[in-house]
C-alpha positions in Angstrom: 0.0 0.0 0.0 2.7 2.4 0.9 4.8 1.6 -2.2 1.2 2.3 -4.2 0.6 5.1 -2.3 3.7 6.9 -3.9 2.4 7.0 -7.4 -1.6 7.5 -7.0 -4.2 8.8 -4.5 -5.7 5.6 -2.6 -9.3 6.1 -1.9 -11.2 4.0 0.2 -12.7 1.4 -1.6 -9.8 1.2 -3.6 -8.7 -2.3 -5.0 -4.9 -3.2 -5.7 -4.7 -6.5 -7.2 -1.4 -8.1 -6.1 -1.3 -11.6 -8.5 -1.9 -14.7 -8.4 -2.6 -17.0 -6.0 -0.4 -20.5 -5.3 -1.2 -23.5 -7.4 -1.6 -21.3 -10.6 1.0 -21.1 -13.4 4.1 -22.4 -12.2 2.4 -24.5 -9.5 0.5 -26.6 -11.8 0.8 -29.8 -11.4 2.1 -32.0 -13.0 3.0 -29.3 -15.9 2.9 -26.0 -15.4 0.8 -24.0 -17.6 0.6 -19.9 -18.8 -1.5 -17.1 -20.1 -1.2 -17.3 -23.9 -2.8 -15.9 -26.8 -6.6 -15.8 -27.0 -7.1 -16.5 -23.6 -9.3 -14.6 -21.7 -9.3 -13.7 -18.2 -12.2 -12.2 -16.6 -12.1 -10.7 -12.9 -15.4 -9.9 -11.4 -16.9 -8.4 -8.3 -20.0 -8.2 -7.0 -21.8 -5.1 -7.0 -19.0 -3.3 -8.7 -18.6 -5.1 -12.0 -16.5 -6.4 -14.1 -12.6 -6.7 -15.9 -12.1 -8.8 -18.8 -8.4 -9.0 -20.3 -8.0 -10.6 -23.5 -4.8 -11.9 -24.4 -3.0 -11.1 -27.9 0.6 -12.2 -29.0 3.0 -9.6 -28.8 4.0 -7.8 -32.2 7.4 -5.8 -32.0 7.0 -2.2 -33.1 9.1 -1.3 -36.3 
């Protein structure tokens, strides 16, 4: 929060999203498994809606 706190105004009610839980990615067992193109990830709570992050393969800029 303090680190946060450096770069932005924290209001209550505020969410920071810190990653992933254990058991996801890496963890996976018994190979581990990442976000790829055309995944979808969507991140949801009640009352205040909704995040959906759609995953495309990265294109260098020329």
């Amino acid at each position: 929060i303090a680190y946060c706190s450096q770069f932005m105004t924290l209001e209550p009610g505020d969410i920071i999203t810190t990653g992933t839980p254990p058991g996801v990615g890496m963890g996976q067992k018994p190979e581990p498994w990442y976000l790829k193109a055309g995944d979808v990830v969507t991140l949801g709570i009640e009352k205040l809606g909704e995040q959906r992050q759609d995953f495309v393969a990265w294109t260098p800029r020329g």
